[in-house]
N, C-alpha and C positions, 0 to 999 in steps of 0.2 A: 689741548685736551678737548675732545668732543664731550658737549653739555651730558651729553648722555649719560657720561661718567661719573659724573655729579652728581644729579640727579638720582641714577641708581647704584649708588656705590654700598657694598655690601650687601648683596641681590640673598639677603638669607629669608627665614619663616617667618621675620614680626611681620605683623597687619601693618598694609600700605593703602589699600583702595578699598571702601564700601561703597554699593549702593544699593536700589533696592533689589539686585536681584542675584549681587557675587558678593565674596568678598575676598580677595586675593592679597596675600603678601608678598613682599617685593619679590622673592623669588619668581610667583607666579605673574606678577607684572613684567618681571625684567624677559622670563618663558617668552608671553604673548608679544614682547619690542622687538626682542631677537626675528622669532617668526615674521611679524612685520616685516623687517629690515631687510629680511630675507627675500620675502615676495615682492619689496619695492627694487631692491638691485638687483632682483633678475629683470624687470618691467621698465628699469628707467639709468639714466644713467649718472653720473656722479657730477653733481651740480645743478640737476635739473630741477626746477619744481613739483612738488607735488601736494595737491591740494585737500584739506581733510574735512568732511561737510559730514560731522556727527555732532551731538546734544553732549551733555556734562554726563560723562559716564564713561565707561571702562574703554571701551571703544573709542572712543575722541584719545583718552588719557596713551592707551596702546599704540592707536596711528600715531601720533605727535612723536612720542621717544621712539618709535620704529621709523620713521623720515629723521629724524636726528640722527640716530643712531648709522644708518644707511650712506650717509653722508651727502644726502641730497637737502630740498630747501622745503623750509615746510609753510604749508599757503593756509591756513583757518579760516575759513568761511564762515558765516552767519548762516545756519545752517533754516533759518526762518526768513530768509533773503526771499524775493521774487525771483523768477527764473532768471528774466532777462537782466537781473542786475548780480547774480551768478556767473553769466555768460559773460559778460561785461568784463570782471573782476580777470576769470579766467585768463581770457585773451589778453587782457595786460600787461600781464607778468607772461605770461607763454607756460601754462600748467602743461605739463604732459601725460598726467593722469593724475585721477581724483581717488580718492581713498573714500568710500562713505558706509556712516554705520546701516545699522537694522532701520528700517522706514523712512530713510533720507534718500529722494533719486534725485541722481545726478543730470547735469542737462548733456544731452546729446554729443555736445562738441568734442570732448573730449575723452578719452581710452577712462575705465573705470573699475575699483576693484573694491569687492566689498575685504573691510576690515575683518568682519566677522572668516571668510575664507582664507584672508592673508596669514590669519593667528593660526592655520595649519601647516603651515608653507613649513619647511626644512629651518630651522632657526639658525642664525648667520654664528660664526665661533665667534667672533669680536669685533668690537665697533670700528669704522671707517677712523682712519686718521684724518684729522682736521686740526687748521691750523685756529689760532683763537681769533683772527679777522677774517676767517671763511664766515661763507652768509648762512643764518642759521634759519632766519624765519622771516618771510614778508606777512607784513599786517597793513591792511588798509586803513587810512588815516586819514585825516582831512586836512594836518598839517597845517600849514598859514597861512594858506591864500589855495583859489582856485577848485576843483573836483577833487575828490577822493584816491589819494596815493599809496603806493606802498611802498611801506619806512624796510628801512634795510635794517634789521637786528641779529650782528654775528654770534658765533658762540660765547665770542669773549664778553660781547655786551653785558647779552641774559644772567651769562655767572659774576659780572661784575657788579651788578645789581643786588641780586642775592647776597654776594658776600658781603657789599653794602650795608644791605639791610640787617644782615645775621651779624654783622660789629655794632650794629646800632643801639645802646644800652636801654632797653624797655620793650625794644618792638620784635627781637630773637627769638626764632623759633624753635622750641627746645623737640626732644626727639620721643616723649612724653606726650603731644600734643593732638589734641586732636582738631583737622581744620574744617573748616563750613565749605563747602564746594559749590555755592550757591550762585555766585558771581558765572555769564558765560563764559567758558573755555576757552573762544575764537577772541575773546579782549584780551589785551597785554596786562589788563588786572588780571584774569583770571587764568590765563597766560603760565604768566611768571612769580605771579605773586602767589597765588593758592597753590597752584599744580607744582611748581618751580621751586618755591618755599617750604611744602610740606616735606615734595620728596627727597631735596637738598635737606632738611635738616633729621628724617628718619621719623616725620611724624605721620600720622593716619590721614589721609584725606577721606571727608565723606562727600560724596557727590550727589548730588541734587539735581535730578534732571530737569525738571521745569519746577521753576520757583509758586509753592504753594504757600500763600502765609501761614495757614496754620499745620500744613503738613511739613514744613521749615521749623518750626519752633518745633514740633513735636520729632523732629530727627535732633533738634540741638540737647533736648532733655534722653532720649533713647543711647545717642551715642555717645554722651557725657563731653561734648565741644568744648571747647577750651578758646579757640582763636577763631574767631569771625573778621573776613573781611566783607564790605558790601557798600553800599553807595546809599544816597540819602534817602531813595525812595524805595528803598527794602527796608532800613530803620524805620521809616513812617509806617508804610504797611504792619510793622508789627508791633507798635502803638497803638493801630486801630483795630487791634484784637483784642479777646476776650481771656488771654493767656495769665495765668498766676504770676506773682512777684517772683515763683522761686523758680519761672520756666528759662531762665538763664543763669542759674545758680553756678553753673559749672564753669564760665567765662572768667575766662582770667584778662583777654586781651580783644579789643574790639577799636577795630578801624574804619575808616570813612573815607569816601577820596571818587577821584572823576567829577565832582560837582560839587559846591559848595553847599555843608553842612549848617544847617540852621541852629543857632542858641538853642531855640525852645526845643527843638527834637534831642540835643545833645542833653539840656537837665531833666526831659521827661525820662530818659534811657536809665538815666544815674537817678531816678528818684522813683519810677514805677521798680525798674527791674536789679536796680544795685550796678549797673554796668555803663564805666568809664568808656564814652564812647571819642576816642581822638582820632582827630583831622592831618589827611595827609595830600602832597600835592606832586602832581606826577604827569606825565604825558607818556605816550607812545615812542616817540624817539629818545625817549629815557630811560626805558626797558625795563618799569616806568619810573617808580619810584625817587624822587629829586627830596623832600621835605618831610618832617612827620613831627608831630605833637609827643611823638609817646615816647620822648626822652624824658618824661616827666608822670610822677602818675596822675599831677593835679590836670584837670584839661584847660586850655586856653580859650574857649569859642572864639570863632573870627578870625584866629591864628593855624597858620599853614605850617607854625614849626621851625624849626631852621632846618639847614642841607645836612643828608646824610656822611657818614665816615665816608672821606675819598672821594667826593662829589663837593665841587667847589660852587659857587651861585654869587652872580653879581646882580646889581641891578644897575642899568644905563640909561642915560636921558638919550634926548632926541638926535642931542648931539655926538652921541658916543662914549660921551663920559660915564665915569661913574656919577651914581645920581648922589646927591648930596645927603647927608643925614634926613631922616626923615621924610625926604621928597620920593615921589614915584618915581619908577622906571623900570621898564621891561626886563624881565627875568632872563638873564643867561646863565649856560648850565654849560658845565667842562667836568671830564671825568670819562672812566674805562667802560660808563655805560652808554654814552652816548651814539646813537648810530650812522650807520655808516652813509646815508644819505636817502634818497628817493629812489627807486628803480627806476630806469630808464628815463627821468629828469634832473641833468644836472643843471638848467636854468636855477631850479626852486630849494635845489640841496644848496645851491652857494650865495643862495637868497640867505637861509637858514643857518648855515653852518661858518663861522667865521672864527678863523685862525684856532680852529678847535674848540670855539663856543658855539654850543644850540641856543639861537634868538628864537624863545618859545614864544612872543607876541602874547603875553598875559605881562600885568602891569602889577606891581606892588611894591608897598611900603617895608623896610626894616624898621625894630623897635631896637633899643639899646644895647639886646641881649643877641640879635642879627636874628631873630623870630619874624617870618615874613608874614603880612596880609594882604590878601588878594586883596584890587580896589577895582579894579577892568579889565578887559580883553582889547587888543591891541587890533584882533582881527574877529570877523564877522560869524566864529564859529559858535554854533547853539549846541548845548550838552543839554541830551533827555536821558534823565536816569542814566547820567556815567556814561552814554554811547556819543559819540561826534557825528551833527549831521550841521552841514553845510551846505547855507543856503545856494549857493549856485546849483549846486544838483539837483533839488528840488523844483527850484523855478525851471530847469530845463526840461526838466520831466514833465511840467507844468504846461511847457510852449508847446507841447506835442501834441498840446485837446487841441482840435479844431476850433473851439469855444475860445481861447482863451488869445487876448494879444499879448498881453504881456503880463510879469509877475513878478512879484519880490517876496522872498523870506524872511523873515524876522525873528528873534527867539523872546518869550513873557513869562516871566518870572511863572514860575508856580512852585504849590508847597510842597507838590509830592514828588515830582522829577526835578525839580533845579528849576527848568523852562520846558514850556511847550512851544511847538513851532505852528508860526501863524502866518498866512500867506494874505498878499495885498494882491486884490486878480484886476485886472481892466480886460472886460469879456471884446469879444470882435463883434464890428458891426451887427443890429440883427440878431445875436446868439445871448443867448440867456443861459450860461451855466449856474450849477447850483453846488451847494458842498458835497450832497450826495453823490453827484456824477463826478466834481470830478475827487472826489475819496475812492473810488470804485478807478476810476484811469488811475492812480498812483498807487494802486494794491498790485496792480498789475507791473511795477516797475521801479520801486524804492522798496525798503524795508516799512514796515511799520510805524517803528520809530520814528519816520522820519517825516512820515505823513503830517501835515497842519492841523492844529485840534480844532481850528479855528480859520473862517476864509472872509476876510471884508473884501466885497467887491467894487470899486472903484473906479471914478471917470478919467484919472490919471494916476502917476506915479511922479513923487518930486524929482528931479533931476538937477546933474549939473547943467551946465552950460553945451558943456561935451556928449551930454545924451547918459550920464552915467547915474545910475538910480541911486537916491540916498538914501542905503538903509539907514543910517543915524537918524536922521529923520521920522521915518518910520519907528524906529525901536522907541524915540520921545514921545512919539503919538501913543504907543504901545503902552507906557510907563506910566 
């Protein structure tokens, strides 16, 4: 079955989409995929990529189930990327046309269609046949080791996730519901979980095009919200407003997840606003959703929850074994969500993927009840506010000042994002960089996010023996 079918099944008048400037029910959503789908299978052909670089809104929501639909593959952009790390993306996966909404342009490279002209095109009679392990969507990922990849996530994946989560008793999304569309679109949270979830279960999404804290709270009282998903440093932000006790009155269900969730921000939630806020743990090549707290209404802090219905989770020592009661060990995940590997790297997919376990390289504990806690990460990657940047990209982007000989990333705790990433620079002979220049060369070439808040400049970098930099070392300096 193509996702598509899922997602809009019963394409009748209830409210499906608001934002601030439509508001469309599924029929008129299902209208705008058809068109879509339409204008993508006359432009491309059946398998191919196509990549969609719009914001959380009608247009992002439209392209997505119109490249589904189509039976082509669908590529999410970071639609606030630098160009050249657009271009980058592109070429990796071999996009043969970009799909982009209102004020987003597309780079050069490749053939381009705006969404907004697609949703006239002739509307297709019915969706492409696909099978449930055709490839449904590449998402860029940082995965376990080395530069930024894209995870392979088939139809079957995405819908096995959902229905996952939709058995899962507390965290089901009823068709009553209204969802927070706050989280970006181009993330597998926001992906699968908001857009995936809402329209799989028949409930409202509102979309939020760029996250305002109090223009956000004031859409959660306006459209009477019910289920918020969002990550730790959207919670804090909206602690540090000036909003009434009753400006979340209407929540019934509130999740957390891509970073770990702080105690103190989880009782300020439940003690300023009345809202249980639980913790869930998830990745990208889990599509994503693996654990979640809200099989309970009490919250646990600190606990990840146990695995969802259908989704099995071990934890392994060093040695392969199972880890023993109470001892650490690296999280593996088995189950119809897990995906189907890396594009165009089978080295790194059969790194990862053993005998049908995803070795997700995050480390934790079971409690008696098989309730997991995160204690480490296995591998070197830094989450800002829920996004994945990984130090190798960074430093490489880094080695291309002239100024700079060498560099290392790090990631340091902070309260609002999870971590900030902070770079350790040793300048070249002679050359005197500063933060400022080079914060100004990495706007030009990483996202944002991924930028260092922070640059200590330095007469060396620890090493091995071998010439191999040690972040551990670094992260303990950092700590």
């Amino acid at each position: 079955m193509n996702l598509v079918e899922l997602l809009l099944s019963e394409p009748d008048e209830r409210p499906a989409l608001v934002t601030p400037s439509v508001r469309w029910s599924r029929a008129d959503l299902a209208a705008a995929a058809r068109a879509v789908a339409g204008a993508v299978g006359d432009a491309t052909a059946v398998g191919d990529r196509v990549a969609i670089l719009a914001g959380n809104d009608q247009h992002f929501v439209a392209g997505y189930l119109g490249v589904l639909g189509s039976g082509r593959v669908a590529v999410p952009l970071n639609p606030t990327s630098p160009r050249t790390e657009l271009e980058r993306e592109i070429a990796a996966v071999g996009v043969t046309l970009l799909l982009t909404g209102p004020d987003h342009h597309a780079p050069s490279t490749v053939a381009t269609l705006s969404i907004v002209d697609a949703c006239t095109h002739a509307p297709i009679g019915s969706w492409a046949a696909v099978e449930a392990d055709d490839l449904a969507v590449l998402l860029f990922t940082s995965g376990t080791a080395g530069m930024p990849k894209a995870a392979m996530l088939s139809h079957g994946n995405l819908a096995a996730n959902i229905e996952q989560v939709q058995s899962a008793p507390g965290l089901k999304f009823e068709a009553g519901d209204v969802g927070l569309g706050v989280l970006p679109f181009f993330h597998v949270f926001g992906l699968n979980v908001v857009i995936g979830l809402s329209l799989a279960a028949g409930a409202i999404l509102v979309c939020v095009p760029n996250f305002h804290r109090d223009e956000s709270i004031a859409a959660i009282g306006e459209h009477r919200v019910t289920v918020i998903a969002a990550v730790p440093a959207i919670y804090a932000a909206w602690l540090d407003s000036d909003a009434p006790a009753e400006a979340f009155a209407t929540v019934r269900l509130a999740v957390s997840g891509a970073a770990a969730l702080g105690a103190e921000t989880i009782a300020a939630m439940q003690a300023r606003f009345g809202v249980r806020v639980h913790e869930g743990y998830g990745l990208t090549e889990a599509s994503p959703i693996v654990t979640t707290t809200a099989v309970e209404r009490a919250v646990r802090p600190g606990s990840i929850g146990p695995a969802l219905p259908g989704v099995e989770v071990r934890l392994v020592d060093r040695d392969g074994d199972d880890a023993l009661a109470g001892d650490p060990g690296e999280i593996w995940v088995r189950g119809a969500n897990v995906f189907r590997g890396y594009w165009d790297d089978p080295e790194q997919t059969a790194r990862v993927l053993v005998d049908g376990w995803l070795r997700t390289g995050d480390i934790a504990v079971a409690d008696d009840d098989g309730w997991l806690e995160l204690v480490d990460r296995a591998k070197d990657l830094i989450i800002v506010s829920g996004f994945n940047v990984y130090p190798g990209e960074v430093e490489a982007a880094l080695g291309e000042h002239d100024d700079v000989h060498q560099a290392a990333v790090v990631g340091e705790a902070d309260e609002r994002s999870g971590e900030r990433v902070v770079a350790y620079v040793v300048a070249r002979a002679g050359a005197s960089p500063t933060p400022t220049i080079l914060t100004a060369h990495l706007r030009r070439r990483v996202a944002r996010y991924k930028i260092p808040q922070r640059f200590e400049f330095v007469d060396s970098l620890p090493q091995t023996f071998t010439g191999k930099v040690l972040r551990r070392a670094l992260r303990d300096s950092v700590a």
